[in-house]
N, C-alpha and C positions, 0 to 999 in steps of 0.2 A: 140596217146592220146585217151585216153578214152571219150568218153561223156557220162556224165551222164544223159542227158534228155534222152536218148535209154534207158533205165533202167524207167519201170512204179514202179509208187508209190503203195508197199505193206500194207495198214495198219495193225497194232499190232492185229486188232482183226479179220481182214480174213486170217491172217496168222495163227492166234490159233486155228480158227474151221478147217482149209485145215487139220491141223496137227492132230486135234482128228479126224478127220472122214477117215484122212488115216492111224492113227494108230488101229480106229476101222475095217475098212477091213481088215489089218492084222490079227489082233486076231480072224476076222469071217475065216480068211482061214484056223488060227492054234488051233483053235477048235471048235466046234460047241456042240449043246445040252444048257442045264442049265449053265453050267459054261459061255459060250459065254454072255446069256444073263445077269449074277450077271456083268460083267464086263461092258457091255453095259449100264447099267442100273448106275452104279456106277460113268462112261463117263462122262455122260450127267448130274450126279448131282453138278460133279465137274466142268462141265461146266458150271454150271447155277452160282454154288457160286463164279466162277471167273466175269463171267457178273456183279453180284451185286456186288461187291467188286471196280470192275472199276464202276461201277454207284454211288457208295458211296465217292470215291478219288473225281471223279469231282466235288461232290457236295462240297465235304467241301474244296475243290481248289476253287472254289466260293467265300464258304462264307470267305477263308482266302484272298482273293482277295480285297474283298467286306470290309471290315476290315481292310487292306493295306491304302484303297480308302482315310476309313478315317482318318484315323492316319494323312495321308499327309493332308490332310484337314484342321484337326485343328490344326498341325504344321504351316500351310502357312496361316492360320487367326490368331492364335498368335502372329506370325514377323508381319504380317500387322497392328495389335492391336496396339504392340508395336514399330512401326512409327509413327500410328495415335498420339498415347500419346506422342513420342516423339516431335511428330509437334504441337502437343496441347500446351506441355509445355513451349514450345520456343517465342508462341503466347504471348502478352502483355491482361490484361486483357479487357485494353478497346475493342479489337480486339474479344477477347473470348464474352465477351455481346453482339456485333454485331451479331456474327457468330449466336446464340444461339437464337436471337430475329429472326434473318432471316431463321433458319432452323426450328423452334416452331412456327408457323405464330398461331396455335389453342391452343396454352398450354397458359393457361392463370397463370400470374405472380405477385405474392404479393412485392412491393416494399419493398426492402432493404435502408441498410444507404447509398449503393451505389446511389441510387436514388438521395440522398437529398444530396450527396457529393463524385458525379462525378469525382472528380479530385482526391479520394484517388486510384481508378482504375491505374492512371498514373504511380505510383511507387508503388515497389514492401515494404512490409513491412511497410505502412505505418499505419496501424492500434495497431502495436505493438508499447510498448515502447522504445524510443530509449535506454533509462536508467533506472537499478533496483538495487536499494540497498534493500539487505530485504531475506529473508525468506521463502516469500512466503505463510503465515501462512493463515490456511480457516478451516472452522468447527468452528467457535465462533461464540456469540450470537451478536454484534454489532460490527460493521465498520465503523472509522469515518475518514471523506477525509474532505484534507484540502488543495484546489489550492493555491501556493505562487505564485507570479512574482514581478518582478524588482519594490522597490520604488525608487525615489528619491529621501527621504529626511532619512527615518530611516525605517529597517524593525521588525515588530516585531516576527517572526516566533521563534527563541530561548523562547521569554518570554512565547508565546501560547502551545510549545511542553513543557516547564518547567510546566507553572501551568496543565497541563492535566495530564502529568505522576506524578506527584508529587501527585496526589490526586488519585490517585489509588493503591488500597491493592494488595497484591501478586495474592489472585485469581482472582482480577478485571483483572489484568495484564496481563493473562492466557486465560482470557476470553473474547479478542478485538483485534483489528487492529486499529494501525493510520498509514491509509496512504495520503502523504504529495505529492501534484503534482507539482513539478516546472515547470508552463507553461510558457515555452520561447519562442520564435519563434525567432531564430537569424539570419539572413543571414549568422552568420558565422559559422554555425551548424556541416556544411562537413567539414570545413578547423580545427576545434576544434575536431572534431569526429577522426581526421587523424593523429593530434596532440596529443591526449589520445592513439591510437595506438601503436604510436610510441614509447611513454614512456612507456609500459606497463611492460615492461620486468625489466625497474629498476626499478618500483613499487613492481613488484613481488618480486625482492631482498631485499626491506626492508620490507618484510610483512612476516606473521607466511609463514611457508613452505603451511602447508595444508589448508589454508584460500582461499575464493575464492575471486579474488579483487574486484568481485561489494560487497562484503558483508563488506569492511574492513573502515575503519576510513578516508579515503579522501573522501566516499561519506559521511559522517557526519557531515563531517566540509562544504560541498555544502549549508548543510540545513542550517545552521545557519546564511552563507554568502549567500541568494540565494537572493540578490538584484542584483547580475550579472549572467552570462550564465550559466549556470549549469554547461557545458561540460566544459567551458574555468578555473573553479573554480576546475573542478576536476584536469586539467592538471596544472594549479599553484601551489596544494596543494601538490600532487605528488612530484614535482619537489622541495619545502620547506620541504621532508621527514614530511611532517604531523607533520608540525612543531608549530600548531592550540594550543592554550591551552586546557584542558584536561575540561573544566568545558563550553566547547563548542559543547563539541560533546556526542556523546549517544551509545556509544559501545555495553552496558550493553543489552537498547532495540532495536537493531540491532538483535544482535546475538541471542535474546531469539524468537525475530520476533513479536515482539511489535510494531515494528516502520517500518514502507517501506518509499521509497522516489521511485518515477519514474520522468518520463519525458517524455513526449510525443515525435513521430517524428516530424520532423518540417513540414514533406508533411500532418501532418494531418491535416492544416490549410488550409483554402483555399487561395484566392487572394481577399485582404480585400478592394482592392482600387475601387471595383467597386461596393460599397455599396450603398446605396440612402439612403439620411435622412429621418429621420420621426420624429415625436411627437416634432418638434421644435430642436431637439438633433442636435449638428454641429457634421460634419462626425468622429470629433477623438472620440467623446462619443460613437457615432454608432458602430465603430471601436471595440471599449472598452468593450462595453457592448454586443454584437455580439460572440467575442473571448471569453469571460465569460462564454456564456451558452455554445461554444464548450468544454470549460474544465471540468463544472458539466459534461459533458454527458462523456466524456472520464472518467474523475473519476466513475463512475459511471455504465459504461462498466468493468471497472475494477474492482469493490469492491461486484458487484453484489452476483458472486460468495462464498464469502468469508463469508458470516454469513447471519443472519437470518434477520439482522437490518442492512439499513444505515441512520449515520447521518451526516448530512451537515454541517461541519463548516464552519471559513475562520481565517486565521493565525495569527489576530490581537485581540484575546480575550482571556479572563481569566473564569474557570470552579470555582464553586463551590464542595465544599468536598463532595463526596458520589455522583458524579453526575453521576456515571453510572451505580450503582446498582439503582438508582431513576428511571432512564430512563426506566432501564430492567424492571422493579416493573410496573410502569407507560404504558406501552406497554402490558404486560402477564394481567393485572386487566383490562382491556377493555372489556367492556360485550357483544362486536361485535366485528368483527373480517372486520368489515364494513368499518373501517377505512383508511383512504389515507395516513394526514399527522400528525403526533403527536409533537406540537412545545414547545419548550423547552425556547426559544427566541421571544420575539416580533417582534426582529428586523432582517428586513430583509432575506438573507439566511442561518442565523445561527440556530444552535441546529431545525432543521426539521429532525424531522425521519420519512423515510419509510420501508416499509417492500420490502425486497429483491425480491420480487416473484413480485411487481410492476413495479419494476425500468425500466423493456422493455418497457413497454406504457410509461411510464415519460421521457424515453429516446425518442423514438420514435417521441414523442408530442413535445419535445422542436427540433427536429432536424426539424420537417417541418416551424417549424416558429423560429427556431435561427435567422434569421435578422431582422426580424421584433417587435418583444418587446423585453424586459428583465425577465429575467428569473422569476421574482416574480408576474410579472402578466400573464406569462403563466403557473405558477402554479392554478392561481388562473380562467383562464379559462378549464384547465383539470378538475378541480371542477363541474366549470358552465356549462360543457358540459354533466358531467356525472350525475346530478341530477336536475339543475334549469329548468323550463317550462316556455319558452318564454312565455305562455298565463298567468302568475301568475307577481301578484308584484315583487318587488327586495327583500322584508322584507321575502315573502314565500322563494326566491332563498337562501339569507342568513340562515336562518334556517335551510334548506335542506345543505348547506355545511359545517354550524358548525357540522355536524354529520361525517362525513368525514375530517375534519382540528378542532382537538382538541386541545386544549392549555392547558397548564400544567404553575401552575402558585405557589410558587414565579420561574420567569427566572432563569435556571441552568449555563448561560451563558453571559457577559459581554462584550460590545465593547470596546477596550482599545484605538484604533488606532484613527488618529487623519488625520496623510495620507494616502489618499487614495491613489489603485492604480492604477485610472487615474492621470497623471500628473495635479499636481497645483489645485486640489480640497482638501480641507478641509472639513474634515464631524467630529463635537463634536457629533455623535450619542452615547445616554446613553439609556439602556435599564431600565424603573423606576421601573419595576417588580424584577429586579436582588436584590435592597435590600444592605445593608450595614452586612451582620450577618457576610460574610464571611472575611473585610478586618481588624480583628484583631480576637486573639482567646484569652480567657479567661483563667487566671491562680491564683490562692491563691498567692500572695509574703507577703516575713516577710515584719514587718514596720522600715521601714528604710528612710532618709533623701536622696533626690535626688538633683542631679547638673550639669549641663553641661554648656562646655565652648562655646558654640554653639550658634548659634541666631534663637531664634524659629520663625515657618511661624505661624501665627494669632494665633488661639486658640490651638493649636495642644502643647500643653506642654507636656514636661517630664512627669511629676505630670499626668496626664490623664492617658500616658498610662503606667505607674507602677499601678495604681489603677484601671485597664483595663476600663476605660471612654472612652478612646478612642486612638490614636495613635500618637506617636512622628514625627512630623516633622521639618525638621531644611534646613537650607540655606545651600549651600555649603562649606563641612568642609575643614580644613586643617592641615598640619602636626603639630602636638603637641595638635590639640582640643581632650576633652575627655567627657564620658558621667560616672556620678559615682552613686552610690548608697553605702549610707554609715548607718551600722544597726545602730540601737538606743543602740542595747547590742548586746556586740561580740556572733556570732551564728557560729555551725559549719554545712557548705551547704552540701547536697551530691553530688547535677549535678546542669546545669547550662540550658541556653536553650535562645536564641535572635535569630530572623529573621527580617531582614532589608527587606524593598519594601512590597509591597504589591500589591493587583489584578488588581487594577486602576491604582498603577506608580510602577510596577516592573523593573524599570531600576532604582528607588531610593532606591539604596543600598549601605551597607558600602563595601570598599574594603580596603586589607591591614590594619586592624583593630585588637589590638591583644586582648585576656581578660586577666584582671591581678585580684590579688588579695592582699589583704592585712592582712595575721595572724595579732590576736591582739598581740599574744608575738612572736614575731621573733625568741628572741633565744630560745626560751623552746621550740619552735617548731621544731627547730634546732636539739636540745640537743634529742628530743623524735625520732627523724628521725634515728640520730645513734646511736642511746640505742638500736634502734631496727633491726642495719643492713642493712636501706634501702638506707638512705642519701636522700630521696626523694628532699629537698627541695636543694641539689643542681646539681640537671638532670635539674632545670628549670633558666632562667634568669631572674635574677633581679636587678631590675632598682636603679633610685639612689636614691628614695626615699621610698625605703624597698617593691615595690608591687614586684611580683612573677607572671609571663607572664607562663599564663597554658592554651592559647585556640586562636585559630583565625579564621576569616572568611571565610568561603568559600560558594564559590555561594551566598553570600550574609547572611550565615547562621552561627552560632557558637553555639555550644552546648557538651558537656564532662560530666563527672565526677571531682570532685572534692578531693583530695587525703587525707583522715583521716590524717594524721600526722602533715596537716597543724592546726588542730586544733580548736578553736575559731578563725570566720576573722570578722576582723573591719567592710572592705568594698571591696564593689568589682568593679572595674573601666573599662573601654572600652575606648583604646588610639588609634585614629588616626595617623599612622605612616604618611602618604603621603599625600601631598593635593588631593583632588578628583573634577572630573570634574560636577560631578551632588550632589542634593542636597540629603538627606537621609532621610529615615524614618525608623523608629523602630515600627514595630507593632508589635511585639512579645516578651514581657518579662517574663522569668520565671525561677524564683531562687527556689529549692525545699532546704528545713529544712530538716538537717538529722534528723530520727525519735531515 
């Protein structure tokens, strides 16, 4: 067997020179003179370009080395990167702020809302809303939030969401957000959350194919019903196929994104039982009023975004006509831009607008001191902070914050509510700026003889409000009462026009109420209906004492056209089919004269 250690190491490059210098002794043997030397001469150039040639390979065997090195390098700090991340993400956040306080010992740190509300670190998602019906609509000039939660005795959110859209034109409509916060906080938040899951899929069965289900009609029917859990009203409603009547819910401003509804998580609350009283307040108030200012800030976190303006409602009032071009009018004509709050309301936290670009210091300012006041006198220290000089009187401080808290006066807005919602408080707040212009409207009627079977409340007669003096109110009706207006000489109407309730009692409205009429001549009117191919007058029912049922209530409202073939009418009558559980009011009469 051979060993190969007896064998010395040749290298590649003293074997190359052994090999030219003895193939140059050859050529010196087999010739000599000039030609020896072109060849010698040639040898040794080839020599030299073989030397650079290997000195050129190892360099760039280096630099491909060197290159190799770090490939692998930032291969094996990527995988490591993404461990780190990995283990990052797996961390809890309370965990992640420790880390981050303990490895930044010199970074110094501007306190978050985490600061002031430690315990939303503990779950995940709790800054988001739990629930979103809506749109999602931004890029408008005003945003108005309106926190609902549970009453106990009546709520009024339907009546609040009715007079606000209802007083808004198509491009008002275009031009705003109302979003609606149902703040709950239930204990049974998860077991409801799980319950809404489960049903989802036959929700989905009975809704449009390509609709998405937070956008669809069981979150509509929450709002109107949102004196119980949000979540638990959506899995009822669900389960009743949306079986809500139709003059409850808001499809229309859903879908256009007019209207949002959320709902906060329940972990965005903290643990309210470790409150301290103050100012005299026993702890359910503390409680009460505490949760309150966490809802403005959550609303308000949320609406920021969304337009240029927010204003602060609350779900128990009534708006005046044009109240939100007033508003916009009212905010762009300000000859500083100095301004804080622009109120619309005297009362309390209603109609406040701010400008959106504020809302982080407003938010900010009521989260450090959420337990300690309410919310209207910590507005009114973010004032005192930002212009009054403890070395000056109160009357200098006052005057330095009317420039910043402007009031806009007559009130654009109405307290209607009566319960509050703390439990078992009663609050008659009337705002006196608000004014009477808006709870009847004015119209021309022919002169005609009025009567109803009804029992008027004090001065509120019939007779006032046909002669727009003021408005009909009446006791609780029943089936077969009627209200009539009978002309002095038969006229033929063109349209028609009543609206029962009004801004102060909109729940005093007729329901099941039909309009009838009464041609003076029956049969010619008859006779003219098919003379002319229509039969008009008998598409309609009528009764046994000749009127002619052409119109009925709804939402409290009746209004039509009236059909040329009837002709000259006597009178025209409004019959109570049903007994009704509340009393009624007519503030709106209006018969137009064919011309």
């Amino acid at each position: 067997m051979i060993n190969k250690a007896t064998f010395p190491k040749i290298s590649l490059s003293s074997w190359r020179n052994s090999f030219l210098l003895k193939l140059m002794r050859e050529a010196e043997w087999l010739f000599s003179g000039d030609v020896v030397d072109i060849y010698q001469r040639e040898f040794l150039a080839l020599r030299d370009r073989l030397h650079a040639a290997e000195q050129e390979s190892l360099k760039r065997s280096k630099e491909l080395n060197l290159v190799l090195d770090e490939i692998k390098r930032a291969i094996s700090e990527k995988q490591a990167l993404r461990d780190i991340n990995r283990t990052w993400s797996s961390l809890s956040d309370e965990t992640k702020l420790k880390l981050w306080n303990i490895t930044n010992k010199n970074v110094l740190h501007l306190p978050t809302i985490f600061h002031h509300l430690p315990h939303l670190l503990s779950k995940e998602n709790s800054l988001q809303p739990a629930v979103h019906v809506g749109q999602g609509r931004t890029g408008v000039s005003i945003v108005m939030g309106i926190p609902s939660v549970k009453r106990e005795v009546h709520s009024y959110l339907t009546d609040t969401l009715n007079s606000l859209i209802s007083e808004l034109t198509q491009q008002e409509k275009e031009d705003c957000v109302i979003v609606v916060l149902i703040a709950e906080k239930s204990s049974e938040h998860g077991k409801s959350q799980r319950r809404m899951r489960s049903i989802r899929p036959e929700w989905q069965r009975t809704s449009k194919p390509s609709g998405d289900w937070r956008h669809d009609s069981f979150g509509l029917h929450c709002l109107v019903k949102s004196n119980c859990c949000f979540i638990d009203i959506v899995a009822s409603v669900v389960r009743s196929s949306i079986s809500a009547p139709a003059e409850e819910r808001f499809p229309k401003e859903i879908h256009s994104g007019l209207l949002e509804v959320i709902s906060p998580s329940p972990h965005f609350y903290p643990d309210f039982s470790r409150l301290r009283e103050s100012f005299g307040d026993p702890k359910e108030r503390v409680r009460w009023r505490t949760k309150q200012n966490l809802d403005y800030c959550f609303l308000m976190m949320y609406a920021q975004s969304k337009g240029i303006y927010y204003v602060q409602l609350e779900d128990d009032i009534v708006a005046k006509p044009n109240y939100l071009s007033t508003m916009k009018n009212f905010a762009l004509q300000q000859p500083s831009e100095e301004w804080m709050i622009l109120e619309f309301s005297q009362l309390g936290f209603i109609g406040k607008m701010f400008k959106s670009l504020d809302l982080s210091l407003i938010v900010e300012f009521i989260l450090m001191f959420y337990k300690d006041k309410p919310i209207d006198w910590l507005l009114d220290h973010i004032l005192w902070v930002k212009v009054c000089n403890p070395e000056k009187d109160a009357k200098h401080c006052d005057r330095q914050k009317a420039n910043l808290r402007i009031r806009f006066k007559p009130s654009l807005f109405q307290h209607v509510g009566t319960h509050s919602s703390l439990a078992g408080k009663i609050q008659k707040l009337k705002d006196k700026d608000f004014g009477k212009q808006a709870l009847r409207k004015e119209h021309v009627n022919p002169p005609a003889e009025v009567s109803t079977s009804l029992k008027t409340y004090q001065h509120f007669t019939l007779e006032k409000a046909y002669l727009r003096e003021d408005f009909f109110w009446a006791f609780t009706p029943a089936a077969g009462d009627f209200i009539r207006f009978r002309f002095f000489k038969p006229l033929r109407i063109e349209r028609f026009f009543f609206r029962s309730g009004n801004i102060e009692h909109p729940e005093d409205k007729l329901f099941n109420t039909t309009v009838e009429v009464l041609p003076f001549d029956s049969l010619q009117s008859d006779k003219e209906a098919l003379q002319e191919g229509r039969g008009t007058a008998f598409k309609y029912h009528r009764t046994s004492d000749g009127y002619i049922q052409i119109g009925t209530f709804l939402k409290g409202v009746a209004e039509g056209e009236v059909d040329p073939s009837f002709g000259p009418l006597e009178a025209i009558r409004l019959s109570i089919q049903t007994d009704s559980p509340v009393w009624i009011i007519l503030s709106e009469i209006f018969i137009k004269k064919a011309e």
